[in-house]
Structures are given as structure tokens and as C-alpha cells.
C-alpha positions as CSV (number, residue, x, y, z in Angstrom):
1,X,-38.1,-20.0,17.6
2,X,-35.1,-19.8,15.4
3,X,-34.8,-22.0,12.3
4,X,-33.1,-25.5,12.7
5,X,-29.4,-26.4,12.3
6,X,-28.9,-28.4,8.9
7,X,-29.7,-32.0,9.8
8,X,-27.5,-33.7,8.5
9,X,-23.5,-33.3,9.3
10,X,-20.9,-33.2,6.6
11,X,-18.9,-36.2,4.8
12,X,-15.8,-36.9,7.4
13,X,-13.7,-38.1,4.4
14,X,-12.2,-34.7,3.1
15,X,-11.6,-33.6,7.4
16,X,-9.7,-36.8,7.8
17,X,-7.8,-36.2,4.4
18,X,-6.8,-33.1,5.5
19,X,-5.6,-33.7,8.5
20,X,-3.3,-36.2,7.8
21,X,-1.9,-38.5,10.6
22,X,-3.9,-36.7,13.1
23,X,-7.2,-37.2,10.4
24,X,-8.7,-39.6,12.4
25,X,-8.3,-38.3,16.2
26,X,-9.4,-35.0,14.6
27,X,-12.8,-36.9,13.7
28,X,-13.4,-38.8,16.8
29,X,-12.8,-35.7,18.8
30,X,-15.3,-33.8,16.6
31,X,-17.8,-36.6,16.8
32,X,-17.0,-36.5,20.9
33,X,-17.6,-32.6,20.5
34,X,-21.2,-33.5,18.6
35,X,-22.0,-36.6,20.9
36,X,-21.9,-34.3,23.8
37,X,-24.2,-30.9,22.1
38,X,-26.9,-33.5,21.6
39,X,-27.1,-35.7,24.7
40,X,-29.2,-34.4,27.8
41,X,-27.2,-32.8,30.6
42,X,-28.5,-35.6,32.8
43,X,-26.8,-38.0,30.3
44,X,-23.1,-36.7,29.8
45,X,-21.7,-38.3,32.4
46,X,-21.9,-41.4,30.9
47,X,-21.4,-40.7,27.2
48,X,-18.0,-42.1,27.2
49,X,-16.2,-44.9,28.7
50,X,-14.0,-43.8,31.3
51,X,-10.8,-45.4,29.5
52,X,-11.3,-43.9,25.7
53,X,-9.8,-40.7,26.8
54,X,-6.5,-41.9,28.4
55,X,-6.2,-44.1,25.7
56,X,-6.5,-41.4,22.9
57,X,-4.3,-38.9,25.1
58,X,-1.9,-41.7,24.6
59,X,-2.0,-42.1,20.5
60,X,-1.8,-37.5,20.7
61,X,1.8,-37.3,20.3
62,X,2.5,-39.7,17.5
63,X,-0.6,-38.4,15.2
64,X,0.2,-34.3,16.1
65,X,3.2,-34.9,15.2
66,X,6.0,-31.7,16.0
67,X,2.9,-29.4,15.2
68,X,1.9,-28.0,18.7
69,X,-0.6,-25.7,18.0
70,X,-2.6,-29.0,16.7
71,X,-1.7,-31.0,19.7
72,X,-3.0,-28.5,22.0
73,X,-5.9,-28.2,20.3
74,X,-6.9,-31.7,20.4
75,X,-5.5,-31.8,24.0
76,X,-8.7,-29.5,24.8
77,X,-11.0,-31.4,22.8
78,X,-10.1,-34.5,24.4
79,X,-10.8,-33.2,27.9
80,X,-14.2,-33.4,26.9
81,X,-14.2,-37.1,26.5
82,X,-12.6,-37.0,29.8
83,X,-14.8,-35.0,32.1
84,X,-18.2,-34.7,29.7
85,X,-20.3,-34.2,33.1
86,X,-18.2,-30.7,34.0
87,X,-17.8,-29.8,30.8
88,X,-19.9,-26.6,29.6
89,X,-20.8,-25.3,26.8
90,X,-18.5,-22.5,26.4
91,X,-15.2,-24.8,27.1
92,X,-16.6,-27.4,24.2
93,X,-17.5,-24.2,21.5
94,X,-14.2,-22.8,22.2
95,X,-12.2,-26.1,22.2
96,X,-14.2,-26.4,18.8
97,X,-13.3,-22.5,17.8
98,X,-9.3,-23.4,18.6
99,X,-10.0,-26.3,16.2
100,X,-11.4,-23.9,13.3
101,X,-8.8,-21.7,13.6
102,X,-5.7,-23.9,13.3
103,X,-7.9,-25.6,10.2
104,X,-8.6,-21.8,8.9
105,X,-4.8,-20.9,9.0
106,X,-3.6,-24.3,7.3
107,X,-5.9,-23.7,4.2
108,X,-8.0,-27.0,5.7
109,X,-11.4,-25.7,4.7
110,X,-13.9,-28.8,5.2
111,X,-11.9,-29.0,8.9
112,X,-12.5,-25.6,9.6
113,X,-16.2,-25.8,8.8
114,X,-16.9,-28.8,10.6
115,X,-15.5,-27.4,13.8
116,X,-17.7,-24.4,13.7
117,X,-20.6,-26.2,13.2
118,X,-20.1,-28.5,16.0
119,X,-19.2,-25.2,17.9
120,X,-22.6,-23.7,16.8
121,X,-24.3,-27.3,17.9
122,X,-22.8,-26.5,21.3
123,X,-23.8,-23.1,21.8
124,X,-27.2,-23.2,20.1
125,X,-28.2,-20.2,21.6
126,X,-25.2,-18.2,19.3
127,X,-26.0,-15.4,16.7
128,X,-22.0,-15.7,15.9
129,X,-21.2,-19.1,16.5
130,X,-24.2,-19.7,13.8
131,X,-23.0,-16.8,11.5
132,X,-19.4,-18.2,11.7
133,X,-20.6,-21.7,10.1
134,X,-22.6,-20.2,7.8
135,X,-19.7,-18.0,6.4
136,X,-17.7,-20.8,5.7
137,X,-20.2,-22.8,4.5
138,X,-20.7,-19.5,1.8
139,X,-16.7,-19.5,1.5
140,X,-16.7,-23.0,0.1
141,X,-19.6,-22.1,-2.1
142,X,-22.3,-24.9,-0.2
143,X,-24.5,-21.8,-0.5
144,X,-28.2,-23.6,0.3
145,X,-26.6,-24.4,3.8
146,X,-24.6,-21.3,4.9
147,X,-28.4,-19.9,4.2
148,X,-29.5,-22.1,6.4
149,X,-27.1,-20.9,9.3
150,X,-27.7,-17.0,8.0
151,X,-31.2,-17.2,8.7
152,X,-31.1,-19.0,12.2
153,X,-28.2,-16.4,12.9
154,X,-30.2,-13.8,11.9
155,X,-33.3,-15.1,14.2
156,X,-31.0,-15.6,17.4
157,X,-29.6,-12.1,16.9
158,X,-33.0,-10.6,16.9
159,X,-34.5,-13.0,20.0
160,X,-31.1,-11.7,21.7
161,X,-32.0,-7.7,21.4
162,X,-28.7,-7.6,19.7
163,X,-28.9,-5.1,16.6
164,X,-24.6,-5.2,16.4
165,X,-24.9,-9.1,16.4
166,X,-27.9,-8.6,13.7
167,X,-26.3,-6.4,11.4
168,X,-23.1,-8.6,11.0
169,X,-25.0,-11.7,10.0
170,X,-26.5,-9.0,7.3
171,X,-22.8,-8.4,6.5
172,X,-22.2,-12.2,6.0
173,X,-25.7,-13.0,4.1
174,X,-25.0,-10.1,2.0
175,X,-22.1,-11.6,0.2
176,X,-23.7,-14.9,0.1
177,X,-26.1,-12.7,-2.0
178,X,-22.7,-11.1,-4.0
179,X,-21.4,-14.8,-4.4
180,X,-24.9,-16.2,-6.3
181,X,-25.6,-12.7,-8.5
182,X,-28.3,-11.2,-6.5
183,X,-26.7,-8.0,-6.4
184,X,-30.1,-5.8,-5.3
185,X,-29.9,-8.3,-2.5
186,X,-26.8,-8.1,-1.7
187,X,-26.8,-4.3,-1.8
188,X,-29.9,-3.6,0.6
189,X,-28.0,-6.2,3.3
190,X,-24.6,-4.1,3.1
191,X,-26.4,-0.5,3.4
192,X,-29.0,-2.2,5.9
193,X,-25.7,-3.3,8.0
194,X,-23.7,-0.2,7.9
195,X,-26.5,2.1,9.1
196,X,-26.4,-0.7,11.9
197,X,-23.0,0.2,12.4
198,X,-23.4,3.5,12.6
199,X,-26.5,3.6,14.6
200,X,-24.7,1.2,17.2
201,X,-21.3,3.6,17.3
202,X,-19.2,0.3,15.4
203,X,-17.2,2.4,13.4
204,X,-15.2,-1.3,12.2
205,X,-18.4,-2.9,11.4
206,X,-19.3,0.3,9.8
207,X,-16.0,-0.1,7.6
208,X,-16.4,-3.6,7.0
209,X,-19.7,-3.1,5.3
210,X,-18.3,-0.1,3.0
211,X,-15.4,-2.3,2.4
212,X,-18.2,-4.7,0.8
213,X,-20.2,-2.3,-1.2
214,X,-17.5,-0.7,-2.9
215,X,-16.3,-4.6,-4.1
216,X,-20.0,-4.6,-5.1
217,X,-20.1,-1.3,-6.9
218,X,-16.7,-1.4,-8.2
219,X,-17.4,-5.1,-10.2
220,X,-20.9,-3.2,-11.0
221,X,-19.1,-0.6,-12.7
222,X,-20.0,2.5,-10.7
223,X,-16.8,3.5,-9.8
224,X,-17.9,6.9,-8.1
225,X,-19.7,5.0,-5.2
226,X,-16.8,2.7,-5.4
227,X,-14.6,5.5,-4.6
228,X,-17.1,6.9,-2.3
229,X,-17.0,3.5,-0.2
230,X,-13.4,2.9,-0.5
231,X,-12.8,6.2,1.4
232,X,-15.6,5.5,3.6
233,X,-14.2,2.2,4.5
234,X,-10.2,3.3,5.0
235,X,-11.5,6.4,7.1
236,X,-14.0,3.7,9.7
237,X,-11.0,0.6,9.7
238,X,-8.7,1.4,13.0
239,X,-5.2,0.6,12.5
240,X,-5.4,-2.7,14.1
241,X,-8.9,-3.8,12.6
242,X,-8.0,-7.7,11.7
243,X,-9.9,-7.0,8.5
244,X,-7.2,-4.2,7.5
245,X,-4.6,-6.0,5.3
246,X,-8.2,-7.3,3.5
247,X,-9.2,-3.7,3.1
248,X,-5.6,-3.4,1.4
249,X,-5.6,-5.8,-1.0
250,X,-9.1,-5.5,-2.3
251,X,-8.3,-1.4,-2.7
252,X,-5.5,-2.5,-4.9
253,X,-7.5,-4.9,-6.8
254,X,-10.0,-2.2,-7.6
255,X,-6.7,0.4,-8.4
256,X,-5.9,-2.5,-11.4
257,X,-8.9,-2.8,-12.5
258,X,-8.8,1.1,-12.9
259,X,-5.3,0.9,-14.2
260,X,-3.5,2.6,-11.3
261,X,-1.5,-0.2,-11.2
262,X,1.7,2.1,-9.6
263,X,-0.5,2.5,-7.1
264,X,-2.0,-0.7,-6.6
265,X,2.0,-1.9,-6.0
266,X,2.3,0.0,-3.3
267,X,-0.2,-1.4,-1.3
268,X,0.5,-4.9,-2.5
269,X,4.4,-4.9,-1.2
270,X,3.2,-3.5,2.0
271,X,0.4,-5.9,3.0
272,X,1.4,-9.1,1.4
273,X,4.0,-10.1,4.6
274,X,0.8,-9.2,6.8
275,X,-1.6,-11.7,4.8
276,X,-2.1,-14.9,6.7
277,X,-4.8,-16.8,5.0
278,X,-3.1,-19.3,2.2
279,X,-6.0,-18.1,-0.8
280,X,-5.6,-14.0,0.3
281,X,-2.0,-14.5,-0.4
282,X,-2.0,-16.7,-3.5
283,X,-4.2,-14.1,-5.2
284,X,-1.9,-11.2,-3.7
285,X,0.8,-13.2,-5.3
286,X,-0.8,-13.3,-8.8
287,X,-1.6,-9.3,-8.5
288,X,1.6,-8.0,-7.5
289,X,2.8,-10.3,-10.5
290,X,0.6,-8.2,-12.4
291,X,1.5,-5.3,-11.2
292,X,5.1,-6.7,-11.7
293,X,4.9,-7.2,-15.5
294,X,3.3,-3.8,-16.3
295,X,6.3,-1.9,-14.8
296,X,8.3,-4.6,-16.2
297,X,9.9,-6.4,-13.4
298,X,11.0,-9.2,-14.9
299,X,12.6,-10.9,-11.2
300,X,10.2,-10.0,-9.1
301,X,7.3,-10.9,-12.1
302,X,9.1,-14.3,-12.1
303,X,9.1,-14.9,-7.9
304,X,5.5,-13.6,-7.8
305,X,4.2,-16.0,-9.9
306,X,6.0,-19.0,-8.9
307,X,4.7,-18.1,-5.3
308,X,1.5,-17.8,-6.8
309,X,1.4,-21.3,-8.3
310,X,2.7,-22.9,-4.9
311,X,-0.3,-21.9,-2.8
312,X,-3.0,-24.7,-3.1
313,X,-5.6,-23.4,-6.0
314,X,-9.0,-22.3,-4.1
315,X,-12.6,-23.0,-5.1
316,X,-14.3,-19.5,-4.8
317,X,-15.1,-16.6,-7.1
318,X,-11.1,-15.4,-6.7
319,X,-9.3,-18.5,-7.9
320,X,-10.7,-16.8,-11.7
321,X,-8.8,-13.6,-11.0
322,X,-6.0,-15.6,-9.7
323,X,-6.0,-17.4,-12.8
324,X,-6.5,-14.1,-14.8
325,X,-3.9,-11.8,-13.3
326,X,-1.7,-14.6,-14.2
327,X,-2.4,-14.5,-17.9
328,X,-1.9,-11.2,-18.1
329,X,1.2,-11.0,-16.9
330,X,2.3,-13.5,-19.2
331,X,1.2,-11.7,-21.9
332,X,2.7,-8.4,-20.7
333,X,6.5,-10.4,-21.7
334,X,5.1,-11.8,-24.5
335,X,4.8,-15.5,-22.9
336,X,1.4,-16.2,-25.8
337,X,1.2,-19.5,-24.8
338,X,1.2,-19.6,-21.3
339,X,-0.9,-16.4,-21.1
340,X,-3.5,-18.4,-23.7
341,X,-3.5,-21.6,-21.1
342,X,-4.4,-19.3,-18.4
343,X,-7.0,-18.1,-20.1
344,X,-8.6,-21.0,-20.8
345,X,-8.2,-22.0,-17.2
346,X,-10.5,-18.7,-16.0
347,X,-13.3,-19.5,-18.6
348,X,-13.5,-23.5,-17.1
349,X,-13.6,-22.6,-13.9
350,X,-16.2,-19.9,-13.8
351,X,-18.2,-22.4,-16.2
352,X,-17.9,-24.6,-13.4
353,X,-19.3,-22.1,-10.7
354,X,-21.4,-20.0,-13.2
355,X,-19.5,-17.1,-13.2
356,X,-19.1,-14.6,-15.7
357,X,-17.2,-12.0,-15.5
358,X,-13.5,-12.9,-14.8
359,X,-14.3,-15.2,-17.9
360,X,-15.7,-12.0,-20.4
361,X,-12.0,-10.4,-19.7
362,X,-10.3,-14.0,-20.0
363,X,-11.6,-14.5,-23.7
364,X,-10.7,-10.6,-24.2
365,X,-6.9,-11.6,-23.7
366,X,-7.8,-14.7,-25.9
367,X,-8.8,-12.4,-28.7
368,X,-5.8,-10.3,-28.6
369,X,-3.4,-12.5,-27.4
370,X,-0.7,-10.5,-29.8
371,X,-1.2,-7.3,-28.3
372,X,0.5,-7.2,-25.5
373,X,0.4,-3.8,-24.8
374,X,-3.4,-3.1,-24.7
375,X,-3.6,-3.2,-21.0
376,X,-0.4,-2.1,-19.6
377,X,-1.1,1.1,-18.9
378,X,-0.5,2.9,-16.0
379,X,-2.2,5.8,-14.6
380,X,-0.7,7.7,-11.9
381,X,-3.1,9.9,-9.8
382,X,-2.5,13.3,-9.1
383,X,-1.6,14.7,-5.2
384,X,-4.9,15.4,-3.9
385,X,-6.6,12.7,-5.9
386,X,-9.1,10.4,-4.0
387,X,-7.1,7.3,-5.5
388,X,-3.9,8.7,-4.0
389,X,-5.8,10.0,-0.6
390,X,-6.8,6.5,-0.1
391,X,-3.4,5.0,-0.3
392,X,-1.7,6.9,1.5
393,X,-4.6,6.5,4.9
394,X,-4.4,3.0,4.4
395,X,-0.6,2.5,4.2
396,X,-0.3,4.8,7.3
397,X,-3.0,2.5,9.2
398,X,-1.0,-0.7,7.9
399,X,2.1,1.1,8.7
400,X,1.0,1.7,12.4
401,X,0.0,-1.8,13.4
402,X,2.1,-4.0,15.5
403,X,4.5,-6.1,14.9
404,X,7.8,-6.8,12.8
405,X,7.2,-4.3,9.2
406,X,8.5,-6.9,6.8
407,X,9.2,-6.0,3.3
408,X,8.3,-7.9,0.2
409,X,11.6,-9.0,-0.5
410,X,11.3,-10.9,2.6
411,X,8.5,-13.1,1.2
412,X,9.5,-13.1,-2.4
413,X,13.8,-13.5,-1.4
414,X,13.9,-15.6,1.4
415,X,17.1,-17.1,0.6
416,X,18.6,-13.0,0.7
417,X,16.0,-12.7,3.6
418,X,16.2,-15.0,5.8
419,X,14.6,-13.1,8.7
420,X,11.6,-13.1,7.3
């Protein structure tokens, strides 16, 4: 048999903070959504009193609020309390999915995870709907219980025949294993998962597990598996591959960390109106004011960062670099003291999540806070160099995707934009 779901559900204090006037429907319909996973088919139809869900339908409109997409959402959840004896367990995962979505796009990340538990708790029988709490368990660093879901997703994908299914959990665990420093760890599961990929003709999944291992290799330091990875992984992504725009902005991290910062601009001003996710943005912010202050932008620096600072700050591994590419860029105009602040930000916080390595280049900056010109330089590849090669696939993929191409002055200019 698989391994058990954690026991014990997560504090409802942070969900109902988050949610505001809706905090508490939100909890009673998640509760409703758990009530019903764990009661005996024979027993449903009697879970809840007949009048609770007219009632609550009732309260819907005043706690939603004008925000729709929530009021549908809760809309579906509530039919459970209505009809719990024809309800199944697909319609109460996916009115629980709808849930974690609308949390996942707001930046609510304790909402989001709860939902996809109780989805998982719902569909028991799910390699993904277990793999999907488990990754945003990992996300907000409760690491000993998104290796809990990992391994019961693991063990339902291989009770379910399903190698595809098997080698995306090893994608997930694998940068669990990234996350906590066990890089030989993390390693075998990416290479383990894109031979799965490749075995199972998933070109994307395939893509998505070189886009990890050169992340992996590139903070490692071997840059010419890096590379090697980062070609791999912009040659497997299709054009419409959700995971794109991702594939985008790591690349152009990596480009700064090898100083193709040019380069790294490029990307960033194509695939920041494309970003969705509020802490993928607020650390595309902070690198394109980066990249900004090298070429010496000075309005574009200055609307970058500010944009930067408005997102919420995150509680994962990227808020350092966040906090890094910040101080940087104020010491690229000779800011001392801001840039000095920032530091000292990046070395708390990855003392707080033992980290290390944002923190070795923070106290770098620290120690030559006066030289402002010791990492502004920028290296521009040649025509046929891989650097270059790799742009230019992923900007045409990014460039072939649906929808409205926005430019960055549409995000950073919105007053001269207003289309946007």
C-alpha cells in the first residue's frame, strides 16, 4: 500500500487571514470538502444539515465580494454541502483544484496548500493530486511533509503502471532534494526523470527536468553541463509549454551570473508581461533592475525596483537573490547605503533557512561596498555562441505563444501604457 497522508491538517489561522472577508466561508467549505473525503459513502448523505448550504449560499456575495473568480469557486464547493450523497470524488478534487488555483495566483500560499491536500484526501488514489500537495508543501519550505506526499506519490504512481506519472513526482522530490543541499540526491532524481521522459516520448517533461539540472549545475559551478542542459531544455519546451516563461527567466538568471547581462535583458523584457505568479515576478523585477543598473538605466533601474519592493516578500531560497540583485543595483549608482542594507537583509534570511550561497556573494558586496564597478561587466556573446543560440530559440518560442505580446514598458509604464 502507499504511505499515509500526514495526519494531522494544517493551522486554519493563516487560510482565513488570507482570505479576508471570505476567510471564514473559505474554511468551512474546506472543512466540508475534508468532512466529506473521510466519511463512508453510505454516510454522506447525512453529513450536513439540509439548511447549512442555503444558508451559506446566502452570506457568498457579501464575503466574495466583486472578486468572481472566488465566488465561483466557493459556489462549487458549496454544492458539496448541498448534494454530498451525488457528489464524487472528481467534482470535490476539482472544486478543491479551482480553489488552489485562485489561492496560487493571489500569492495566498497556506490557501493554496490546504486546497490540494483536501483535493489529494479526495482522490486518494492520485499520483498528482498527492505530488501537487507535496510541491507546495516543498515551496513553502515544510520540507518533512511535502516528503511525506513525495513518497505516497511516488508509491501510487508505481501501483498505477504509470512511469510518466512516476517520473514527475521524481521531478518534484528532486528539488525538494535541491531546496535541503542534497545535491547527489537531487541530481540522480532529475537524470532518473528525464530518461523517463524520453523513454515515455514527453519531450516537456523531458525539458522540464533539464530545465532543473542545469539550475543544479549552474549554482554547482559546472557551467558546461549548465549550458549543455540549458540547450537541452529550450530545444524539448514547445512554444506553449506553461513552464516556458520559467525556462526564461531562470536562463537569464544563469546569463547574470555569467555576466551576459545584455543578454539576460533581453529575455527579461520579453517574459516579465507573461509571468503570472506574484514571487516569479518580484524576482524578475529585481533582475531586470540589475540588469538595468549595469547598462545604466537609471528610469527603468528606478521602476524595476520599486516594482520589486511592491510584490509581497517570499519565504523560499529566491527571496535571497531578490534581496541580492537589489543590492547590487544599488551599488552599480553608487547608493552605499541602501546597497549595504540589502546586503545584510540576504545574510539574515538565508541564516534563517540555512542557506549559503546568496549570502557568500552578499558579504562580497559588503566587503567592497566602494567598488562599484567590480561586477558590472558585460559580456556579449558572439553569433554562433551557445549563450546567444539559446536566446534567440527561447525568445522565438516565447515570441510564438498566444496571446497579446506586451512589452515591458507596459508593466514598468502603466500610466504611458495603459493597455497593458
Amino acid at each position: 500500500p502507499a504511505p499515509p497522508a500526514p495526519a494531522q491538517p494544517r493551522p486554519a489561522d493563516e487560510l482565513v487571514r488570507e482570505c479576508g472577508g471570505a476567510g471564514w466561508l473559505a474554511w468551512l467549505t474546506l472543512q466540508s470538502a475534508r468532512l466529506w473525503s473521510a466519511a463512508a459513502p453510505d454516510q454522506r448523505a447525512s453529513l450536513f444539515h439540509p439548511a447549512s448550504a442555503p444558508r451559506l449560499r446566502d452570506s457568498l456575495p457579501a464575503a466574495a465580494g466583486a472578486d468572481g473568480e472566488l465566488a465561483a469557486v466557493l459556489h462549487a464547493l458549496l454544492d458539496v454541502c448541498a448534494a454530498p450523497a451525488s457528489a464524487t470524488a472528481a467534482t470535490v478534487a476539482a472544486a478543491c483544484e479551482g480553489a488552489m488555483r485562485w489561492a496560487v495566483v493571489r500569492g495566498h500560499r497556506e490557501t493554496a496548500i490546504q486546497f490540494a491536500e483536501a483535493a489529494a484526501a479526495a482522490e486518494p488514489e492520485s499520483a498528482m493530486r498527492a505530488y501537487v500537495a507535496g510541491r507546495l508543501n516543498r515551496d513553502e519550505l515544510s520540507h518533512d511533509r511535502a516528503t511525506v506526499w513525495f513518497r505516497r506519490a511516488m508509491r501510487l504512481a508505481r501501483l498505477a503502471h504509470s512511469q510518466i506519472e512516476f517520473a514527475i513526482v521524481q521531478l518534484g522530490w528532486g528539488v525538494l532534494e535541491q531546496d535541503r543541499g542534497s545535491f547527489a540526491n537531487a541530481e540522480k532524481l532529475f537524470r532518473s526523470a528525464a530518461r523517463g521522459g524520453f523513454r515515455n516520448g514527453r519531450r516537456s517533461l523531458a525539458g522540464a527536468a533539464n530545465h532543473q539540472l542545469f539550475n543544479l549545475t549552474g549554482y554547482l559551478g559546472r557551467m558546461d553541463e549548465a549550458l549543455e542542459s540549458t540547450s537541452l531544455a529550450a530545444a524539448l519546451y514547445p512554444a506553449r509549454h506553461p513552464r516556458l516563461p520559467n525556462l526564461a527567466l531562470d536562463v537569464a538568471l544563469l546569463w547574470m551570473d555569467l555576466e551576459y547581462f545584455s543578454s539576460a535583458l533581453y529575455l527579461l523584457e520579453k517574459v516579465l508581461p507573461r509571468l503570472i505568479v506574484p514571487s516569479s515576478r518580484r524576482i524578475a523585477f529585481a533582475a531586470l533592475a540589475r540588469c538595468y543598473a549595469v547598462v545604466r538605466d537609471r528610469i527603468k533601474w528606478a521602476r524595476a525596483s520599486e516594482a520589486a519592493l511592491k510584490i509581497p516578500a517570499g519565504s523560499g531560497p529566491t527571496e535571497s537573490f531578490v534581496l541580492y540583485y537589489l543590492a547590487e543595483s544599488e551599488r552599480s549608482f553608487e547608493r552605499w547605503d541602501q546597497a549595504v542594507t540589502l546586503a545584510l537583509q540576504v545574510i539574515a534570511h538565508e541564516q534563517s533557512r540555512g542557506g549559503g550561497y546568496a549570502a557568500a556573494r552578499a558579504r562580497a558586496l559588503v566587503q567592497a561596498e566602494r567598488d562599484p564597478g567590480s561586477s558590472d561587466r558585460d559580456v556579449i556573446p558572439a553569433p554562433n555562441d551557445k549563450v546567444e543560440i539559446i536566446t534567440q530559440t527561447i525568445l522565438k518560442k516565447l515570441s510564438a505563444r498566444v496571446g497579446k505580446p506586451l512589452n515591458v514598458n507596459d508593466v514598468l509604464f502603466p500610466e504611458l501604457y495603459p493597455t497593458a
